[in-house]
Residue frames relative to the residue before (quaternion, step in Angstrom):
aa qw qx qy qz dx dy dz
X 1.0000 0.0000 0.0000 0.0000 0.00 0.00 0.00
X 0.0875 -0.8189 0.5392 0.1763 3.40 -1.30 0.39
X 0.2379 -0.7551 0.6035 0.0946 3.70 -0.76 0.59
X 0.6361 -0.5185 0.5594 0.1162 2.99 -1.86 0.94
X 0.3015 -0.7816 0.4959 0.2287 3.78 0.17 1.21
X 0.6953 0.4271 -0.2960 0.4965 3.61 0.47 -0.53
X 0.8212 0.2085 -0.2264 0.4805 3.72 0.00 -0.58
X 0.5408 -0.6125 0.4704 0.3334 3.36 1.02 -0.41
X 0.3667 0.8126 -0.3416 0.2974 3.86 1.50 -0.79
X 0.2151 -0.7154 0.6208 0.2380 3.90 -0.39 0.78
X 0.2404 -0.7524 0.6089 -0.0737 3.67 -1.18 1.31
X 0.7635 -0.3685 0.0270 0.5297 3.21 0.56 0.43
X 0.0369 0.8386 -0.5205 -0.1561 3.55 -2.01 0.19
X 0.2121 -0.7912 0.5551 0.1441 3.47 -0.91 -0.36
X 0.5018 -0.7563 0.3811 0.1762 2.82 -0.62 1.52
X 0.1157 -0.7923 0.5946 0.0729 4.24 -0.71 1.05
X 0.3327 -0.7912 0.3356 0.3883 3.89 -0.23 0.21
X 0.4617 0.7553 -0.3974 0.2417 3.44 -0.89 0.46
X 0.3727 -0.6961 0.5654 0.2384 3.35 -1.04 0.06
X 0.8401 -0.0954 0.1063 0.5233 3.78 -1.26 0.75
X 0.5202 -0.6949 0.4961 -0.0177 2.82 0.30 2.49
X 0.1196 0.7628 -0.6345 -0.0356 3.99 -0.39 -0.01
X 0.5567 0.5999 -0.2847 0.4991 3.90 0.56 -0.78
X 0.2173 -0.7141 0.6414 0.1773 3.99 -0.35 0.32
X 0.4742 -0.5966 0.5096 0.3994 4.05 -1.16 0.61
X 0.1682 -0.7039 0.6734 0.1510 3.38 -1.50 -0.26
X 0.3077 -0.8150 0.4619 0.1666 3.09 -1.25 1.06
X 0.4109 0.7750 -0.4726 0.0854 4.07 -1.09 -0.17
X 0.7585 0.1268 -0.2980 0.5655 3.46 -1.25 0.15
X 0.6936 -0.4382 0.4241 0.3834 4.02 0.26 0.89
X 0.5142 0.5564 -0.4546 0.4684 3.58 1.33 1.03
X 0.2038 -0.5643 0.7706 0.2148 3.61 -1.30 -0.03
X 0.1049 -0.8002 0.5905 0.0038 3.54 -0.90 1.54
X 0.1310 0.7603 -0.6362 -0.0051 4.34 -0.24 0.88
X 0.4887 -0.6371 0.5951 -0.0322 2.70 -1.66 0.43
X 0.2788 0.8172 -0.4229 0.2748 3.80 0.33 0.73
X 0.5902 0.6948 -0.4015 0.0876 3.38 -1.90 -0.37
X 0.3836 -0.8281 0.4039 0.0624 3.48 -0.98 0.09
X 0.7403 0.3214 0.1048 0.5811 3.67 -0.34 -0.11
X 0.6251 -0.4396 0.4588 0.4534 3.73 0.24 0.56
X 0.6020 0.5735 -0.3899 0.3959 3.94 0.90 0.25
X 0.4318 0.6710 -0.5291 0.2887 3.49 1.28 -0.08
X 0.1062 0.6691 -0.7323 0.0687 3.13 -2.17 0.63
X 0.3016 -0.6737 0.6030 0.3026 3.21 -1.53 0.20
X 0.1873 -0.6547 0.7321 0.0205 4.04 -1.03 0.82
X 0.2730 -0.5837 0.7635 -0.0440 2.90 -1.91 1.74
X 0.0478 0.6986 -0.7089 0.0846 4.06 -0.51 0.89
X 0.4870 -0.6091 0.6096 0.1420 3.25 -1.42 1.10
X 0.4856 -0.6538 0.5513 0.1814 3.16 -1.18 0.98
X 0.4775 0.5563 -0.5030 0.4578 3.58 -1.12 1.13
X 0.5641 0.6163 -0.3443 0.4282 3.53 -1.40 -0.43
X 0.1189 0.7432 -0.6583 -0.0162 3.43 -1.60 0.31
X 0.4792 0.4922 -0.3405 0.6420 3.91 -1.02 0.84
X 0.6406 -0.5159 0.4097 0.3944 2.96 -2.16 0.24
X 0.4477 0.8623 -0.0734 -0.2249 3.52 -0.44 0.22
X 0.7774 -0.5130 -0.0205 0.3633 2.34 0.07 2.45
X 0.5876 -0.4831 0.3640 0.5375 3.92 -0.28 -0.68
X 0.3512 0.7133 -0.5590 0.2354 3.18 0.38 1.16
X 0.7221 0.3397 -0.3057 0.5193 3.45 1.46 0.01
X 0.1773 0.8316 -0.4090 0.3312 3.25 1.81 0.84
X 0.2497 -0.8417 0.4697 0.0931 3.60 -0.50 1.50
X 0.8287 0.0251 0.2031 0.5209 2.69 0.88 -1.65
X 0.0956 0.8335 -0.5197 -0.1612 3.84 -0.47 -0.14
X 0.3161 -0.8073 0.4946 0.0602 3.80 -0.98 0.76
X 0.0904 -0.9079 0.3665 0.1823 3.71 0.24 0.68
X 0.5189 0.5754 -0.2093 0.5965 3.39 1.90 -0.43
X 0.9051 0.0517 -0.0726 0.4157 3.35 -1.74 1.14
X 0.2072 0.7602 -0.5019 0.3569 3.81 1.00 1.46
X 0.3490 -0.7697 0.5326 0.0450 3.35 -0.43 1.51
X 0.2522 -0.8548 0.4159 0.1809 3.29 -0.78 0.69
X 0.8420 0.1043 0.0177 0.5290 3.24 2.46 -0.68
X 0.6645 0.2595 -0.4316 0.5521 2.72 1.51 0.54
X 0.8171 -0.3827 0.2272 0.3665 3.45 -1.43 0.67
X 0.4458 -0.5594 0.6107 0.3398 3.08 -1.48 -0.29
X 0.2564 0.7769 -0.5499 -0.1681 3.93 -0.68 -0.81
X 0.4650 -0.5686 0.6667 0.1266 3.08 -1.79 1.28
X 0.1723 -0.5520 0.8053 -0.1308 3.11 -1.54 1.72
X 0.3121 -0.6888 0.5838 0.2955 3.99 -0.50 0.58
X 0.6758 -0.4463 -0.5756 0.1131 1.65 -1.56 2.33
X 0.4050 0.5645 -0.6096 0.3818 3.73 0.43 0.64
X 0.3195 -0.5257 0.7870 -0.0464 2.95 -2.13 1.16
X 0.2297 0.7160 -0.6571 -0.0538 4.01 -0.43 0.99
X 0.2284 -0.6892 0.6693 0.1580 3.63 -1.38 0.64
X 0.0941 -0.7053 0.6609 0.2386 3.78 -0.90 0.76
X 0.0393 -0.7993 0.4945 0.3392 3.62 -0.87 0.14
X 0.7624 -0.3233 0.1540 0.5390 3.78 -1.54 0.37
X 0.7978 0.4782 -0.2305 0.2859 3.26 0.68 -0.89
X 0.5114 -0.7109 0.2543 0.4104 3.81 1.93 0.67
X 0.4125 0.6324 -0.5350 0.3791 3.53 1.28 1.01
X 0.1423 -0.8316 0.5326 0.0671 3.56 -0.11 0.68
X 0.1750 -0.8232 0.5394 0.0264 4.22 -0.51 0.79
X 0.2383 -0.7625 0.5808 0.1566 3.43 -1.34 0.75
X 0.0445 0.8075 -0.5708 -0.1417 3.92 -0.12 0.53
X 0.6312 -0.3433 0.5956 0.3591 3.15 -1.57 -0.59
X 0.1676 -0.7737 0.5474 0.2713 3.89 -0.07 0.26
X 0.7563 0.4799 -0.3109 0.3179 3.58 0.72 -0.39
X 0.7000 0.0501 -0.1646 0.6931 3.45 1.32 -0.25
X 0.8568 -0.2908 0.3298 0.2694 4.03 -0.21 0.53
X 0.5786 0.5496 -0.5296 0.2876 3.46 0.87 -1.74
X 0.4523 -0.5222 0.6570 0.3019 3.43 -2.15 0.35
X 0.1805 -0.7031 0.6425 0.2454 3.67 -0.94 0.17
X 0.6814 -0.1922 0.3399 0.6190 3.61 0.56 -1.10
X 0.3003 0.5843 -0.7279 0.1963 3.02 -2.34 1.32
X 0.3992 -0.7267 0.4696 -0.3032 1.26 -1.25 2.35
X 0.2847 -0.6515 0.6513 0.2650 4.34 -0.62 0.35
X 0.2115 -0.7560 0.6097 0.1095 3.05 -1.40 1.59
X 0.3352 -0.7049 0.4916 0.3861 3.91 1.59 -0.77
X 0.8174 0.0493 -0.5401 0.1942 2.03 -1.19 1.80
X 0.7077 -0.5082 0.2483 0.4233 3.80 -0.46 -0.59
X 0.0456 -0.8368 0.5455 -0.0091 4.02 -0.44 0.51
X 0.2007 -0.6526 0.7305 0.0122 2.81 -1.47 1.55
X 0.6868 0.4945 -0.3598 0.3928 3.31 0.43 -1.04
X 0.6221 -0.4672 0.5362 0.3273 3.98 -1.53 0.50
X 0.2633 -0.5635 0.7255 0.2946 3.58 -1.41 0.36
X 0.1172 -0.6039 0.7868 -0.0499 3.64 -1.82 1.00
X 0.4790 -0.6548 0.5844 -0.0139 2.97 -1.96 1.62
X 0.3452 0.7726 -0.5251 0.0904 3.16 -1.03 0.23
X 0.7414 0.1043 -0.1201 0.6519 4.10 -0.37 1.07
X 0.3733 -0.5727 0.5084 0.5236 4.11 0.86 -0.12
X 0.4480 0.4093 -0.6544 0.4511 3.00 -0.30 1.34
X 0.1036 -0.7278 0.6713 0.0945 3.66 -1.49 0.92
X 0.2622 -0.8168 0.5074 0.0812 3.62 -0.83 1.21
X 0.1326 -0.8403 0.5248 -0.0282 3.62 -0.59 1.04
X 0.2446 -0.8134 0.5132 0.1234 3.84 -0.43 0.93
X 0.2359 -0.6952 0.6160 0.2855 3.41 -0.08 0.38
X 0.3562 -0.4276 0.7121 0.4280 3.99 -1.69 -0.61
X 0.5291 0.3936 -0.6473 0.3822 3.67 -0.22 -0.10
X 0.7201 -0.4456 0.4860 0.2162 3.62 0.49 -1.60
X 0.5307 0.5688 -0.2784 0.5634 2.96 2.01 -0.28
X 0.1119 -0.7125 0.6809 0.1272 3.25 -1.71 0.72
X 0.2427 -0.7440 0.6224 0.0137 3.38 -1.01 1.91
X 0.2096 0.7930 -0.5668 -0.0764 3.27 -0.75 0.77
X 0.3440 -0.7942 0.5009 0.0085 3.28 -1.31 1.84
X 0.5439 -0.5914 0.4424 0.3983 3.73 -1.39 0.86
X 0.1753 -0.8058 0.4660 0.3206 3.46 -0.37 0.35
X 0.3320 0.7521 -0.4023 0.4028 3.84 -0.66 1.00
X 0.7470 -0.3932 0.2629 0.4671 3.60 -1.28 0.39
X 0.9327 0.0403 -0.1286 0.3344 3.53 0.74 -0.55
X 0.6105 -0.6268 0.3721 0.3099 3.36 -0.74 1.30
X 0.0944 0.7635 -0.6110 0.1866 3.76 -1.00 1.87
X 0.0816 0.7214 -0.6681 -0.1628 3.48 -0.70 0.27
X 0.6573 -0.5760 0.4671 -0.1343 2.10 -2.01 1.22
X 0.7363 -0.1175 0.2555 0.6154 3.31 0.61 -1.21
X 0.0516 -0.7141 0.6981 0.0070 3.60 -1.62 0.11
X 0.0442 -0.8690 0.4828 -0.0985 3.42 0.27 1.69
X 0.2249 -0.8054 0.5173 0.1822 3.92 0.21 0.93
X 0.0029 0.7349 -0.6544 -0.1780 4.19 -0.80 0.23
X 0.7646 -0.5240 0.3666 0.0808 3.48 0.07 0.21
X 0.7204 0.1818 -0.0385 0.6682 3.12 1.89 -0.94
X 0.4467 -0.6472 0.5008 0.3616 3.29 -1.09 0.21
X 0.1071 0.8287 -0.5489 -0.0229 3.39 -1.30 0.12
X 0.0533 -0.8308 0.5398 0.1243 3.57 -0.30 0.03
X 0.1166 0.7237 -0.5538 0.3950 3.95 1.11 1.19
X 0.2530 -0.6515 0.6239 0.3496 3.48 -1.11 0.30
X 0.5422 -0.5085 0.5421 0.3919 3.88 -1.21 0.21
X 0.2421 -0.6579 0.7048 0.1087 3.12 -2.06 0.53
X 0.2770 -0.6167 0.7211 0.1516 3.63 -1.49 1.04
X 0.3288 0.5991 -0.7296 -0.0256 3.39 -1.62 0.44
X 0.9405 -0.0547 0.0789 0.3258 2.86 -1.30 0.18
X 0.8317 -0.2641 0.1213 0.4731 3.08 0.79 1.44
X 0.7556 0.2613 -0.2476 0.5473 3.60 1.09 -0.30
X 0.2607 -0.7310 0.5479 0.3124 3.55 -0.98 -0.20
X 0.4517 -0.6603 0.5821 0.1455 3.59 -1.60 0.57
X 0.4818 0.7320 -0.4699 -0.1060 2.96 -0.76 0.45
X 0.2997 -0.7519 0.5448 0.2194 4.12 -0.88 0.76
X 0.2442 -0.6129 0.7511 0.0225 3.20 -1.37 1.51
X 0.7705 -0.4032 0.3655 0.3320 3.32 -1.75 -0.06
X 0.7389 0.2411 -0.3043 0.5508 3.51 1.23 0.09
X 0.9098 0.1919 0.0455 0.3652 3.20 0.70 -0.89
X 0.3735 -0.7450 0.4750 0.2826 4.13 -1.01 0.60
């Protein structure tokens, strides 16, 4: 759905399957990227911004049926589209039309969002592990950073440092 930042006024939607949306949308190349579904029906859908009303998949760009995240985020890196799903398979598309580039299993499970920073994309596992991957046409780790605790928080970037809360500790 989209809304009218000032009045608050819904402006148009389109209908993704699923129950209790968990995965937040993402925006780029003049797309609106979600994640959703059910039942062996999951996918991710790229819809072009624009349009008003319900409306249906008529502003339907793309759709992806492989590597659909149920809880953590997507995130746009220009022009990559990566999806991690619950199940630590992490994917490289094209953001403008869909194309797969590569996906790849990092191990284990992930609540927490992957976050970007220096081309480098950081992934938390819940066991506790931090995978961090080259971001780009081809699939590299980098690093495997163990903390010790489980957690399933996404990470914060500021200023140069990163946050992150596990089940015991910040």
């Amino acid at each position: 759905q989209g809304f009218d930042l000032a009045t608050g006024r819904r402006i148009w939607t389109s209908e993704v399957l699923g129950e209790g949306k968990v995965p937040s949308v993402v925006l780029g190349e003049g797309l609106v990227f979600t994640s959703g579904g059910w039942g062996g029906r999951e996918s991710i859908k790229a819809f072009r911004l624009g349009g008003e009303g319900d409306l249906k998949e008529s502003n339907l760009v793309w759709e992806q049926k492989k590597g659909t995240p149920k809880v953590p985020s997507m995130l746009y890196l220009q022009p990559h589209l990566y999806a991690l799903t619950d199940g630590g398979i992490l994917s490289c598309m094209v953001a403008a039309t869909g194309e797969l580039l590569w996906q790849e299993r990092l191990g284990g499970n992930y609540s927490a969002s992957p976050v970007a920073a220096n081309g480098r994309i950081y992934a938390l596992s819940d066991e506790g592990e931090t995978v961090v991957v080259e971001a780009g046409r081809t699939f590299k780790i980098l690093a495997r950073n163990p903390l010790g605790e489980k957690l399933q928080a996404s990470m914060a970037l500021s200023k140069g440092r990163i946050y992150i809360r596990t089940a015991g500790s910040l």
